[in-house]
Backbone as a ProteinNet text record, in pm:
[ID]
protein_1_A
[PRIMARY]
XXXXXXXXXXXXXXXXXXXXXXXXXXXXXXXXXXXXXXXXXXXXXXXXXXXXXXXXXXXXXXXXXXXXXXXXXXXXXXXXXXXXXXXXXXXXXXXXXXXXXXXXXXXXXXXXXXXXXXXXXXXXXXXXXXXXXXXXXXXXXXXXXXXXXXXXXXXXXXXXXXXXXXXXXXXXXXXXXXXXXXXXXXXXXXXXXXXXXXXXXXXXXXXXXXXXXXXXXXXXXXXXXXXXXXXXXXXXXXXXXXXXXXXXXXXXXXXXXXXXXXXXXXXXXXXXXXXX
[TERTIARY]
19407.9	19337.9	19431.3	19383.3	19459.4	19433.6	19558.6	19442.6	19381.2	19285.7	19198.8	19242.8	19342.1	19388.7	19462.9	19464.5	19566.9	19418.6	19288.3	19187.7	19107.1	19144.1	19094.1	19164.6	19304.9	19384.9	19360.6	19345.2	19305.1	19204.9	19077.4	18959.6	18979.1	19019.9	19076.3	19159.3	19233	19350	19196.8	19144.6	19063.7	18958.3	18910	18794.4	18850.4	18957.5	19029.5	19088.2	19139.6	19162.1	19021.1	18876	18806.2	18778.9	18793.5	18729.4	18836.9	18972.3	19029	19003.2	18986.5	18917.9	18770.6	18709.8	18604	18623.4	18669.9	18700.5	18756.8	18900.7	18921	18830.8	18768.1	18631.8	18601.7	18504.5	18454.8	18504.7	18659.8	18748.2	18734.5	18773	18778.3	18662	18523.3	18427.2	18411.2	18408.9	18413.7	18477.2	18620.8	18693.8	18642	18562.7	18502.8	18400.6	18317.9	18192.6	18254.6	18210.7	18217.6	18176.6	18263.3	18240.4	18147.7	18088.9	17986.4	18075.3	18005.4	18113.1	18113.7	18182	18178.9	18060.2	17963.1	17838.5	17945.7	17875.9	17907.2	17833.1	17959.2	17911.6	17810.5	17688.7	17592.6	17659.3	17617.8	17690.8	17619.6	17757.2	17767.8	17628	17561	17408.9	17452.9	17404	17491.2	17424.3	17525.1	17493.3	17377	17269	17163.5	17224.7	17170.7	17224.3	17112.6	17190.6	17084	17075.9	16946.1	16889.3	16970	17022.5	17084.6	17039.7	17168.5	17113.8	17080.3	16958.4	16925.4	16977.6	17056.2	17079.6	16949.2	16951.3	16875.6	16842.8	16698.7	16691.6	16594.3	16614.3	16571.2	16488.4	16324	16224.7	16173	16097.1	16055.7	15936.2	15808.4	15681	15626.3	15624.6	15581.2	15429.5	15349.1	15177.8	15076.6	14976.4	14890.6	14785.3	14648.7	14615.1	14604.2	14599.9	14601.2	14732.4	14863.7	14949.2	14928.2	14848.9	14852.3	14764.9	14648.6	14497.8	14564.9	14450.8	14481.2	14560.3	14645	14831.3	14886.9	14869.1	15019.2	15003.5	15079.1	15186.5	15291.6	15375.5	15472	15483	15371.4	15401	15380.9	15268.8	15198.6	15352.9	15399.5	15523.4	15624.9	15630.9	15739.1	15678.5	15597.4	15511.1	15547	15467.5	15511.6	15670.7	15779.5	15898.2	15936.4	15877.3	15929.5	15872.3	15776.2	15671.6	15731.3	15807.9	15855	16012.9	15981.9	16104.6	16189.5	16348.2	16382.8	16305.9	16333.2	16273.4	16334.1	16235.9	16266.2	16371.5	16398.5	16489	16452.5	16305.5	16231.1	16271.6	16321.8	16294.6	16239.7	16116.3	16038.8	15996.7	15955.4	15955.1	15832.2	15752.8	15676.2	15614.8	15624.3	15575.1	15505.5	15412.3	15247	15180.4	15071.4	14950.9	14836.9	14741.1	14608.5	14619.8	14507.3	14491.9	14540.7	14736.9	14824.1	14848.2	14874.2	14971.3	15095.3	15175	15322.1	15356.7	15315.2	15325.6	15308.3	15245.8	15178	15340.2	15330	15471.2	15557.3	15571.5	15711.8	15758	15664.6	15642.8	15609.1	15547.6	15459.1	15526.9	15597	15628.4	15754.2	15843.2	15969.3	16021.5	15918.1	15971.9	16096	16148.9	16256.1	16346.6	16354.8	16476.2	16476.2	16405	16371	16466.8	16449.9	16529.7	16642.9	16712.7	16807.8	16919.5	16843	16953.8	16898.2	16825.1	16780.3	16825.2	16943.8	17025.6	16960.1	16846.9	16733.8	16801.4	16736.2	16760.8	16597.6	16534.3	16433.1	16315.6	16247.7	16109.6	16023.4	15919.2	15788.3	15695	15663.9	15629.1	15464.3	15387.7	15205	15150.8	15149.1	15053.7	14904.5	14801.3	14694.4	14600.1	14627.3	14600.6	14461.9	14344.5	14238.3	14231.3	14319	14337.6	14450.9	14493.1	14567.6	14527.4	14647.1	14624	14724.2	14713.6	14833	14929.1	14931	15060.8	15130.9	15078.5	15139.8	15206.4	15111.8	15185.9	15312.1	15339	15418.2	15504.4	15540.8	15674.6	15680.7	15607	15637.7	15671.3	15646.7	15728.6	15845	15847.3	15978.8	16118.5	16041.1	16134.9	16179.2	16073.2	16094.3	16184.4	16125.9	16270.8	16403	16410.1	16553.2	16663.8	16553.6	16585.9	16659.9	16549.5	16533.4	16719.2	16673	16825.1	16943.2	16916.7	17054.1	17120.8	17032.4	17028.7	17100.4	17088.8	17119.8	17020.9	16916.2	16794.9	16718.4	16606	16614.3	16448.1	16382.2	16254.9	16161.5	16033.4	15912.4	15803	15743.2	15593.2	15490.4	15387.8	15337.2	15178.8	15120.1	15004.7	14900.6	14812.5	14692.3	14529.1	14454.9	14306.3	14221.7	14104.2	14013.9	13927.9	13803.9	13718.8	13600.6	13528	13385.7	13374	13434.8	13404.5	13503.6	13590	13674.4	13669.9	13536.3	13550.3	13598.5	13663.8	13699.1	13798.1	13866.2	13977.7	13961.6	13950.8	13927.1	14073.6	14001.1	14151.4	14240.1	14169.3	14265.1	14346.1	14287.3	14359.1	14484.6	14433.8	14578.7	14647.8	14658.4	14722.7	14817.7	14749.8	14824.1	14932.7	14867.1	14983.9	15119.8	15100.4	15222.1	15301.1	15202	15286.2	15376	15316.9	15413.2	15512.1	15536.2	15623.3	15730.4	15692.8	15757.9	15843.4	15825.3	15915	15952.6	15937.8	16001.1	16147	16143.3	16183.7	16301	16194.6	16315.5	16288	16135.1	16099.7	16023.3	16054.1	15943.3	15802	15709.8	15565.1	15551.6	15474.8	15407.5	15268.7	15190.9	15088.2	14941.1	14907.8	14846.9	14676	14650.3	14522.2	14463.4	14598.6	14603.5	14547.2	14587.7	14572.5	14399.6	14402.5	14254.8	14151.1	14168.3	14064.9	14000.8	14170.8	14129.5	14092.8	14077.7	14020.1	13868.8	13804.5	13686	13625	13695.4	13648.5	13651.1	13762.3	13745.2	13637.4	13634.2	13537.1	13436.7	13359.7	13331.4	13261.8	13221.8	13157.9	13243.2	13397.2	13498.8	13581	13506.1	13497.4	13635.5	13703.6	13838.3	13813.9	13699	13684.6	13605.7	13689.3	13581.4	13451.5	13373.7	13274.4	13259.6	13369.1	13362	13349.5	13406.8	13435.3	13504.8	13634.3	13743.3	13880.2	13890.8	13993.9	13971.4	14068	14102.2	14048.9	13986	13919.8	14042.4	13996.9	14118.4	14193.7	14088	14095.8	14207.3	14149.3	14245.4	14374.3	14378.3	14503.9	14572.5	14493.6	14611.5	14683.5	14622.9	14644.9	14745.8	14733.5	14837.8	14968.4	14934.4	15070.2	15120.1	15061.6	15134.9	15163.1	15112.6	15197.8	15317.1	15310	15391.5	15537.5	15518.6	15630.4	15672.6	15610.6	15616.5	15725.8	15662.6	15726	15899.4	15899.9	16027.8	16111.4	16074.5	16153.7	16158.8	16113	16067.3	16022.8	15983	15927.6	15791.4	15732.9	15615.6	15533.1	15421.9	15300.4	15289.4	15280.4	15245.6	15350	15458.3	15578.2	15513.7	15478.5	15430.4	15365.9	15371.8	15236.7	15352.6	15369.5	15398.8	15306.3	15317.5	15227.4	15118	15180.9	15111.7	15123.5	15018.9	15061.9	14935.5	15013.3	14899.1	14893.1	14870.1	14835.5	14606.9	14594.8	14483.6	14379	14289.8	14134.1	14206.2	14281.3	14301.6	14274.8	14252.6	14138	14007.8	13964.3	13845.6	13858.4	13988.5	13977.4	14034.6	13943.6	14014.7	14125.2	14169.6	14251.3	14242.1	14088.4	14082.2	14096.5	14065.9	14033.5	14157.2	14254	14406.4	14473.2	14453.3	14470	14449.8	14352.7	14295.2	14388.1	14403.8	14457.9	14567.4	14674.6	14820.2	14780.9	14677.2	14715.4	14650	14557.6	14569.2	14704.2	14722.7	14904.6	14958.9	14985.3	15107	15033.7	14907.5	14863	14867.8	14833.8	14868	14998.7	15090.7	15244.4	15274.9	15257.9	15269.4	15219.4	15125.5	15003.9	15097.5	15138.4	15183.9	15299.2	15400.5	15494.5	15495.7	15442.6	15383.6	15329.8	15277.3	15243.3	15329.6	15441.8	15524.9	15586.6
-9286.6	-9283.3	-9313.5	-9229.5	-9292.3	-9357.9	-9436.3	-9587.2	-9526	-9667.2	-9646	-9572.2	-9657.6	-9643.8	-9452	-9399.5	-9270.3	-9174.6	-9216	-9128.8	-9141.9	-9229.6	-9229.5	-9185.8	-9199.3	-9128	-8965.8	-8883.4	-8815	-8750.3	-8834.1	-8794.1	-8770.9	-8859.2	-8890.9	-8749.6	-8716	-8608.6	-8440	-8470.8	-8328.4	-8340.3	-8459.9	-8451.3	-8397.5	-8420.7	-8402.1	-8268.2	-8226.8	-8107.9	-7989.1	-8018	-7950.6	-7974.2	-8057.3	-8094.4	-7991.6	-7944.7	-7921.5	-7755.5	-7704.5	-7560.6	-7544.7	-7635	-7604.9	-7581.5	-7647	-7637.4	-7532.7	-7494.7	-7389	-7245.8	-7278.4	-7107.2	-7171.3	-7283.9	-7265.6	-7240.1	-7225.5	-7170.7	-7006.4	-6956.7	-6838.3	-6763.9	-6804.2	-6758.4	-6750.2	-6866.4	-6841.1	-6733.1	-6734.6	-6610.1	-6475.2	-6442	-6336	-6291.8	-6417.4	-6336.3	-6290.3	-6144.9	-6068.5	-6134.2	-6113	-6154.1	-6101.4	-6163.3	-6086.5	-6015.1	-5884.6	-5800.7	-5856.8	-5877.2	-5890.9	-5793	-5873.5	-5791.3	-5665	-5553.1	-5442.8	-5493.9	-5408.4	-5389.5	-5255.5	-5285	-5186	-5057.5	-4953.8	-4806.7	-4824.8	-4820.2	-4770.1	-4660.4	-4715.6	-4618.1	-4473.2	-4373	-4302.9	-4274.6	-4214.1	-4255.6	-4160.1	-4200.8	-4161	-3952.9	-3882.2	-3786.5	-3761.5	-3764.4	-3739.2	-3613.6	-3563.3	-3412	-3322	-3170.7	-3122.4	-3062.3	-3076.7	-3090.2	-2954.3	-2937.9	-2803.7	-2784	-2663.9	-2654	-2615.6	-2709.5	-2731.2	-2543.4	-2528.3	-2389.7	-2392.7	-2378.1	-2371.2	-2288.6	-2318.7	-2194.1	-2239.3	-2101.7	-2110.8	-1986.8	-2089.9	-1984.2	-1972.3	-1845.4	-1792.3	-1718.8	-1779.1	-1741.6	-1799.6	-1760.3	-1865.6	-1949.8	-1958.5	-2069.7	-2028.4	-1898.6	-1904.7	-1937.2	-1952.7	-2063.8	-2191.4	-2245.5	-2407	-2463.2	-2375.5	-2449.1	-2546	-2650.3	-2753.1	-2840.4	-2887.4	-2919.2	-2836.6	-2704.8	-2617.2	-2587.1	-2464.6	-2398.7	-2464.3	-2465.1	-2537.9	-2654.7	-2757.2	-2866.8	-2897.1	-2803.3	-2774	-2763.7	-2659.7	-2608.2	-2714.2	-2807.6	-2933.1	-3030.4	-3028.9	-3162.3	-3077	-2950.7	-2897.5	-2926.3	-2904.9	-2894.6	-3017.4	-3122.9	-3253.9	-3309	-3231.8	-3328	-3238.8	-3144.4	-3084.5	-3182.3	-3176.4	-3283.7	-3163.3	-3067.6	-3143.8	-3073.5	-3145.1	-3088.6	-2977.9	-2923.2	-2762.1	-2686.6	-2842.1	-2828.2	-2749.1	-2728.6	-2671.4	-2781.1	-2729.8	-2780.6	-2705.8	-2735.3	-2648.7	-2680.8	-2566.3	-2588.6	-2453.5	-2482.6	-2359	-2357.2	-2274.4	-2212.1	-2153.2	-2181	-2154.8	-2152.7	-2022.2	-2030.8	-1954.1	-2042.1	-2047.3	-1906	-1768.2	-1667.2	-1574.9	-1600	-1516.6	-1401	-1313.4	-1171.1	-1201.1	-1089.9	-1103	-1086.9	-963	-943.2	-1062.4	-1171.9	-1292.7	-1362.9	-1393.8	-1462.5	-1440.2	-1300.4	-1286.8	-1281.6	-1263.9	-1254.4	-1409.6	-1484	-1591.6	-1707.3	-1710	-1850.4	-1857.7	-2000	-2030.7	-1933.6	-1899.3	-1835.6	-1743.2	-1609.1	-1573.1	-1624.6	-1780.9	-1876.2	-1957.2	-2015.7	-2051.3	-1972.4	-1851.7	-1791.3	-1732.3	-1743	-1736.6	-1863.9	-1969.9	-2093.9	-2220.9	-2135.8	-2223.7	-2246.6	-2149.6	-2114.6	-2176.5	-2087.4	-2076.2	-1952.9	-2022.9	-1898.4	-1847.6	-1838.5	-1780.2	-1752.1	-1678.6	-1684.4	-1585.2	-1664.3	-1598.5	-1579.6	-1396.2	-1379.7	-1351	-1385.5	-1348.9	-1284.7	-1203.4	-1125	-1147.6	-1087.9	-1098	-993.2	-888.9	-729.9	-747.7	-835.4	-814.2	-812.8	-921.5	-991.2	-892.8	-771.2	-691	-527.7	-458.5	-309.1	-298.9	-189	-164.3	-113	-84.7	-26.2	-111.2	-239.8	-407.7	-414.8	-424.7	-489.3	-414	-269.9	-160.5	-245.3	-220.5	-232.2	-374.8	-515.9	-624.6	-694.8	-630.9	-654.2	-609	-506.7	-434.7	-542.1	-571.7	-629.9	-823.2	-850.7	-986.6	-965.9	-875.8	-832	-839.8	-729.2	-684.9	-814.1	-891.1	-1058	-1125.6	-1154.9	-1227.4	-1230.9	-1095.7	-1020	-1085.6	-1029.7	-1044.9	-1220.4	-1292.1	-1413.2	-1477.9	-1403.5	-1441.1	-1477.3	-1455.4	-1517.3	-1390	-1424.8	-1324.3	-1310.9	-1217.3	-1229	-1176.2	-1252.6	-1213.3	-1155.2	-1056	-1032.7	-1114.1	-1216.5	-1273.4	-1186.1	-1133.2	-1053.4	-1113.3	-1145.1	-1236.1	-1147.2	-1195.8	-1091.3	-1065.3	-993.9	-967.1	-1061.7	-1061.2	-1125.8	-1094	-1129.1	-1093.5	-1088.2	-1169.7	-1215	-1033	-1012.2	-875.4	-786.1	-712.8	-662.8	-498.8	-460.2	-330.5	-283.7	-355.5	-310.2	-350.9	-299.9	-343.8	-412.5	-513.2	-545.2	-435.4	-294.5	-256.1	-179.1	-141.4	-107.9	-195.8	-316	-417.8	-386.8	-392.1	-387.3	-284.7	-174.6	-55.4	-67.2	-83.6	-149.9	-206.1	-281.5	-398.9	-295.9	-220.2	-88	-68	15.9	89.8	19.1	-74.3	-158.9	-210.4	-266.8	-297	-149	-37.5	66.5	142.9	98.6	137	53.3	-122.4	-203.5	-208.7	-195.8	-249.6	-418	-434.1	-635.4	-648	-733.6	-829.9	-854.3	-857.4	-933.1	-975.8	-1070.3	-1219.7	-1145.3	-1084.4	-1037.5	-1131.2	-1202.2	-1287.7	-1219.4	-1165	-1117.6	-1005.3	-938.3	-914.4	-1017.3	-1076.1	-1187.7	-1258.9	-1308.4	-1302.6	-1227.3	-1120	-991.3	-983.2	-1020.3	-1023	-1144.4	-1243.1	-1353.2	-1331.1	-1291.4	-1284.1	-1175.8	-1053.3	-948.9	-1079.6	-1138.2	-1232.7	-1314.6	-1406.3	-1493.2	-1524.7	-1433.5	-1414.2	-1593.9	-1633.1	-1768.9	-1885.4	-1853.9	-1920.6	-1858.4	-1917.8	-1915.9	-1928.6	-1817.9	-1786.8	-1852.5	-1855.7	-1874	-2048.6	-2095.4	-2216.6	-2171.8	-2253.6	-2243.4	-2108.6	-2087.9	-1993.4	-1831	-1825.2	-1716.5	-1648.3	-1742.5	-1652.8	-1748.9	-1873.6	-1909.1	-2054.2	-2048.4	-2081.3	-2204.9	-2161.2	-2225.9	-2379.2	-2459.6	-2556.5	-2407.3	-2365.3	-2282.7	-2149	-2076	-1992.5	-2052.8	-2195	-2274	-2243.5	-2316.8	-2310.1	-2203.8	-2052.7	-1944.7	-1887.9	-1902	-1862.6	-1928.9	-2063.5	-2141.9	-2088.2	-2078.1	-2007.3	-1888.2	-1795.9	-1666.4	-1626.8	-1713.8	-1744.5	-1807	-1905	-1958.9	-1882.3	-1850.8	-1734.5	-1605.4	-1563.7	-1477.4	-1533.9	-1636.9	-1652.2	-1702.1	-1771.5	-1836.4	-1724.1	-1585.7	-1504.8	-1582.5	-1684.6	-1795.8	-1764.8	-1768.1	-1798	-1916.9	-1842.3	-1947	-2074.3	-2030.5	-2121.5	-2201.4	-2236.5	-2305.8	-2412.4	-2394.1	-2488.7	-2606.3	-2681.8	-2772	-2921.9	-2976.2	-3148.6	-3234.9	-3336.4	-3437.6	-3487.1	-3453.2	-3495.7	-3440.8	-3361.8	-3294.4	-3350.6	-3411.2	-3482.8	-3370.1	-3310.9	-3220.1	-3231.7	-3281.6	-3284	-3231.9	-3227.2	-3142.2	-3101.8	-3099.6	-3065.2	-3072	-3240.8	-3265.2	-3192.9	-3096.8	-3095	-2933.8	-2929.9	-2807.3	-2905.5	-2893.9	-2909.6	-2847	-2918.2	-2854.8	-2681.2	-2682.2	-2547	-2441.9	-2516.2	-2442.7	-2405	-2494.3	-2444.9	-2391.9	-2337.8	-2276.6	-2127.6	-2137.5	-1972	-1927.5	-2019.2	-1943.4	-1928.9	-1977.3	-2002.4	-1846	-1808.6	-1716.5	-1603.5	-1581.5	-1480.3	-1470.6	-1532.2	-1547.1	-1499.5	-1474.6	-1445.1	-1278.8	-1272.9	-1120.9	-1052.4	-1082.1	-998.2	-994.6	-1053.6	-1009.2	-908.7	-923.4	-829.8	-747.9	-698.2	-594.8	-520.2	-618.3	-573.4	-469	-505.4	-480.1	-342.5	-328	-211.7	-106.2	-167.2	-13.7	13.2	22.6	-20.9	181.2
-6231	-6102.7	-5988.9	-5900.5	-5778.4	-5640.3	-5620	-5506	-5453.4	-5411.8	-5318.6	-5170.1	-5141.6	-5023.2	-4997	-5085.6	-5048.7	-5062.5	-5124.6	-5089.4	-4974.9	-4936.1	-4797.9	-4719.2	-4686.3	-4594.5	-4605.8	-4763.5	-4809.5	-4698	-4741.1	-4645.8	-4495.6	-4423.5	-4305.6	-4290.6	-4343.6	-4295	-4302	-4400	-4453.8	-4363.7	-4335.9	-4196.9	-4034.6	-4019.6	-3885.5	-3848.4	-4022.6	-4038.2	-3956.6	-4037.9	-4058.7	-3866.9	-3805.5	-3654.6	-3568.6	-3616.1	-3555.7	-3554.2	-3703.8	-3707.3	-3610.1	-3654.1	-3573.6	-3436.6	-3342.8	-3236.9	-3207.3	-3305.2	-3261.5	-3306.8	-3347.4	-3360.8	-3250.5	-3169.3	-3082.9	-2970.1	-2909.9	-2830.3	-2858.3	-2992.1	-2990.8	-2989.4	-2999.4	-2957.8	-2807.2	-2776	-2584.9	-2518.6	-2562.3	-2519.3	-2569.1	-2669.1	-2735.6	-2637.3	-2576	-2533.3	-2461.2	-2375	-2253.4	-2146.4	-2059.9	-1919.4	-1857.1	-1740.9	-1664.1	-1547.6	-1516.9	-1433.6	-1323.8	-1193.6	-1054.9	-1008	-889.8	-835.7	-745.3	-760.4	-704.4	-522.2	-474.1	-322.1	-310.6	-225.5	-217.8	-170.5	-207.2	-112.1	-0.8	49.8	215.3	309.7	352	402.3	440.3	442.6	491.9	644	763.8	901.7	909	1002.5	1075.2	1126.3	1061.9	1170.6	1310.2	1453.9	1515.7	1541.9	1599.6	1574.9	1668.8	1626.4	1677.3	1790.8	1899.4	2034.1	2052.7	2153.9	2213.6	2346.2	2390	2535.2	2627.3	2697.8	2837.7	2907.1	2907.5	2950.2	3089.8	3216	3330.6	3362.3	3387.2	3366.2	3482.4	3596.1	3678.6	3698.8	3706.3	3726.9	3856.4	3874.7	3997.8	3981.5	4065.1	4032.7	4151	4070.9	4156.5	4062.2	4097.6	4011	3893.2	3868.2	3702	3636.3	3718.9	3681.4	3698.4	3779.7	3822.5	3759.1	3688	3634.5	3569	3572.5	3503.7	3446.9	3574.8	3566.8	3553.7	3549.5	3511.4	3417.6	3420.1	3309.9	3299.3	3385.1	3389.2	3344.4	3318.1	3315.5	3179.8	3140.6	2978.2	2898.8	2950.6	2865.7	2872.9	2981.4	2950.3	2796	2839	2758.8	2583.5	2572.9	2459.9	2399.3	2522.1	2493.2	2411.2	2479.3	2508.3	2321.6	2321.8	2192.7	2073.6	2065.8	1955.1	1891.6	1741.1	1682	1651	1682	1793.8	1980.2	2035.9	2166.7	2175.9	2252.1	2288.4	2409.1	2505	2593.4	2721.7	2750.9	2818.2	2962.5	3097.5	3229.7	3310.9	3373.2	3434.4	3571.1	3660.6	3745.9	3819	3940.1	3978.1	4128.3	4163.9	4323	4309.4	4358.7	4379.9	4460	4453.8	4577.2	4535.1	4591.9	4528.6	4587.5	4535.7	4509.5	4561.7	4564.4	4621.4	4491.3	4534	4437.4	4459.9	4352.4	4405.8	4516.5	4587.5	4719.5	4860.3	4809.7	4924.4	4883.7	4752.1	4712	4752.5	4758.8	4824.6	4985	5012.8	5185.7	5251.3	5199.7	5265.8	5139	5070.3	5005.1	5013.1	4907.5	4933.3	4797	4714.2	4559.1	4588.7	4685.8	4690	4683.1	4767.7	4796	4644.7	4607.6	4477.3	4393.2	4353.5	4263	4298.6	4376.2	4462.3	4413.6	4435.8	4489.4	4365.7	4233.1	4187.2	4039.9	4033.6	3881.9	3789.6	3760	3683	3539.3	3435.6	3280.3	3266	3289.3	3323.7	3412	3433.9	3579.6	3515.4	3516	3458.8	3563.8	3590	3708.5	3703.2	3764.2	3729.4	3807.9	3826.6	3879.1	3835	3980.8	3968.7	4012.6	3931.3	3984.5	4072.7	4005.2	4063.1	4206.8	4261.9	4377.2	4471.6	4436.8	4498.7	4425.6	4430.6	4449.8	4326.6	4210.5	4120.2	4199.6	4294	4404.8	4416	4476.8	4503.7	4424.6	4267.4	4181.4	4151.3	4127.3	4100.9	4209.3	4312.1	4409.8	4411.5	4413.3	4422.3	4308.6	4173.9	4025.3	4053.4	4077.3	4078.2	4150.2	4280.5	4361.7	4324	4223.7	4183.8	4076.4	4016.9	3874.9	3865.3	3968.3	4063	4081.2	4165.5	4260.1	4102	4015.3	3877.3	3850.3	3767.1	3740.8	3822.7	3956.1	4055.3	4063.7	3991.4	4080.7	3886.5	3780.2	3644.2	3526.3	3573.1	3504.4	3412.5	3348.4	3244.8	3325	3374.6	3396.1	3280.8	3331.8	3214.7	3314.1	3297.1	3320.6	3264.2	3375.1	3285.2	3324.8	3250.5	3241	3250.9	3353.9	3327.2	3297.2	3334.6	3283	3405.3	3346.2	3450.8	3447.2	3524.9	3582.3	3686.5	3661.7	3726.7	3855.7	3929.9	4073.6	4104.3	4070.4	4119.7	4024.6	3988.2	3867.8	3864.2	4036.5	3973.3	3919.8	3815.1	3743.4	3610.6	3466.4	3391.4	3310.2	3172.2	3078.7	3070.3	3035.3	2941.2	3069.6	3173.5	3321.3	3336.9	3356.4	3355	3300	3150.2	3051.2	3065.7	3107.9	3098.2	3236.1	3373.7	3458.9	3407.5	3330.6	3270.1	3236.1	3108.4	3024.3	3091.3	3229.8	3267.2	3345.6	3412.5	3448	3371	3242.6	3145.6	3057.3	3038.4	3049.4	3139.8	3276.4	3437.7	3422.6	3434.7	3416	3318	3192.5	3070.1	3057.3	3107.8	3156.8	2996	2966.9	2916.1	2966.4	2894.4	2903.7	2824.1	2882.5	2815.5	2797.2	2706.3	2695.6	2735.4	2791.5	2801.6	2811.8	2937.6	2904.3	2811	2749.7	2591.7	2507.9	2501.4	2409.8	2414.4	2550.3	2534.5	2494.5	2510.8	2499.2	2298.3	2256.6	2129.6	2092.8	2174.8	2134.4	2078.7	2205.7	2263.2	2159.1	2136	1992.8	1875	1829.8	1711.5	1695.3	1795.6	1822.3	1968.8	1998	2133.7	2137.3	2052.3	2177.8	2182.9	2140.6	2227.7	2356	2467.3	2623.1	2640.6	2713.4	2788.3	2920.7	2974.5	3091.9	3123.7	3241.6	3256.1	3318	3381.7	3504	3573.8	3656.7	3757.1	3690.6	3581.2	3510.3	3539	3599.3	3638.8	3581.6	3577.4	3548.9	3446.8	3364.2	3226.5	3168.5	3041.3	3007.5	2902	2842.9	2774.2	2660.6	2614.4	2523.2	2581.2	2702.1	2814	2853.5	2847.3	2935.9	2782.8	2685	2533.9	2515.3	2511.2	2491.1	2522.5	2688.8	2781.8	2739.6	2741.3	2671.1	2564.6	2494.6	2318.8	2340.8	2429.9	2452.1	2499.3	2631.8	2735.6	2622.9	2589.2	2489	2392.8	2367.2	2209.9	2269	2369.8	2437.7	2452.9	2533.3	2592.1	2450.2	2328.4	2213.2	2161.4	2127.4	1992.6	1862.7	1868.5	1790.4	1739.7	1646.2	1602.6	1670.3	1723.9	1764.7	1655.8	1536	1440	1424.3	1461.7	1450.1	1574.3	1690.8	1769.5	1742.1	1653.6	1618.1	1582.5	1743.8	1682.6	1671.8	1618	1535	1706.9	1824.2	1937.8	2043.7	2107.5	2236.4	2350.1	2431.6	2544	2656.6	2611	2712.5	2753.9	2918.5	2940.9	2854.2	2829.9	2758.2	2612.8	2567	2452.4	2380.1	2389	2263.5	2247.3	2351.5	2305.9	2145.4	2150.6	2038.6	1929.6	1799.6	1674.2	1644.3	1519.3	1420	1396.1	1385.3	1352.2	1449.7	1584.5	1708.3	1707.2	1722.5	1804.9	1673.7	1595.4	1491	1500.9	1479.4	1512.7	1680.5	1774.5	1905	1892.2	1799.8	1761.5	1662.1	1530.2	1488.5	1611.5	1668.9	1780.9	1892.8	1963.6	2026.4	1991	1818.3	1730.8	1716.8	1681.7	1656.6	1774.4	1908.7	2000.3	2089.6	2071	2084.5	1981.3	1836.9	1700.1	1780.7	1809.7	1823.6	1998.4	2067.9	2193.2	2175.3	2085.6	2089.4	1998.2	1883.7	1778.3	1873.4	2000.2	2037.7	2186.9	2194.7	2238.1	2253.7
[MASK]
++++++++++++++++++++++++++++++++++++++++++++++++++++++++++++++++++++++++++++++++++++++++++++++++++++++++++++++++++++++++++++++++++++++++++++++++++++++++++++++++++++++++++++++++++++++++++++++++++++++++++++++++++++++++++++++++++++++++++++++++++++++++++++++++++++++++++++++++++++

């Protein structure tokens, strides 16, 4: 047998031994586990693009109140401009007189000097056949055109309708006036009391007319607007529709209302131009 004393040192050496393995597995485990990765930096947002800019287009209407009803044309067509995402770049502007023709306009207002000195990209001109002679209109289109042109601007015929109080000229009389102006010319029209006419066949008991039965009803003011625009963008009526247009009485047409006048607008420019 052997002493006491050398089995205990024995033990002693084989216990210290075994403390020292252990430890070292529990070192080499630590280093085993996987690290946790460093937190990632978020990606970079990417920048806002803002909406691509539209160049600024200078429009000037020459009329009388069937341009001015109910704030304007002019002013209708800013507000439209303004409420489209991106804006339409519409600046507008108009000379006016209550139940002047071209002929009063051009003689008795500032509208010559206006388009002259007013480096304008467009002028939308209205005639009001009832209220004059197709002769008028023949030589005083002619001579606003001419002006339009000379001055850099692109002119429009804006075509308005008939009416009861002056009833000896009918729609389709007008209409045909424009005709022939518009291939005298080489002008543009804004088909407008076109446009109504087929309203009134589509749906006759939506009223073109307010009160008097001569000038524009919310429904007549809309119309004119969507033609009038339609005309000058080559744009689709139905493209017109931002989430908000404060334009006066408007509200009183639904969804559906200004629907149907956006697809008439669009059918009688189609329809204007086809028979062309």
């Amino acid at each position: 047998m052997q002493p006491a004393h050398l089995n205990a040192t024995f033990f002693r050496s084989l216990n210290l031994g075994a403390f020292l393995l252990l430890l070292l597995f529990s070192m080499g485990s630590l280093h085993a586990q996987p690290q946790p990765e460093p937190p990632q930096k978020p990606p970079n947002p990417k920048p806002v693009e803002n909406p691509p800019s539209v160049k600024s287009k200078k429009v000037l209407f020459i009329g009388n109140s069937f341009t001015f009803w109910r704030g304007g044309l002019d002013q209708h067509l800013k507000i439209l401009s303004d409420s489209m995402s991106p804006p339409l770049g519409y600046q507008t502007k108009a000379v006016t007189r209550g139940g002047a023709s071209l002929e009063v306009m051009w003689k008795r207002t500032p509208a010559v000097e206006e388009i002259k000195t007013g480096n304008y990209d467009i002028v939308i001109l209205q005639e009001d056949i009832p209220e004059t002679t197709v002769d008028s209109f023949r030589t005083y289109s002619e001579k606003f055109v001419n002006l339009v042109r000379e001055s850099g601007a692109r002119p429009i015929l804006f075509m308005a309708w008939d009416y009861q109080r002056l009833n000896w000229i009918s729609m389709e009389e007008i209409a045909a006036a424009h005709r022939e102006m518009e291939k005298k010319l080489k002008v543009e029209v804004a088909p407008v009391g076109f446009a109504w006419a087929l309203s009134k066949k589509r749906q006759p008991a939506l009223n073109m007319y307010t009160r008097d039965a001569e000038h524009p009803s919310v429904a007549g003011m809309y119309l004119s607007l969507l033609v009038i625009e339609s005309t000058m963008s080559g744009k689709s009526p139905l493209t017109r529709s931002p989430k908000e247009l404060k334009i006066r009485g408007l509200e009183q047409l639904n969804e559906n209302g200004r629907k149907f006048l956006k697809e008439v607008a669009r059918d009688a420019i189609s329809q204007w131009k086809k028979k062309k």
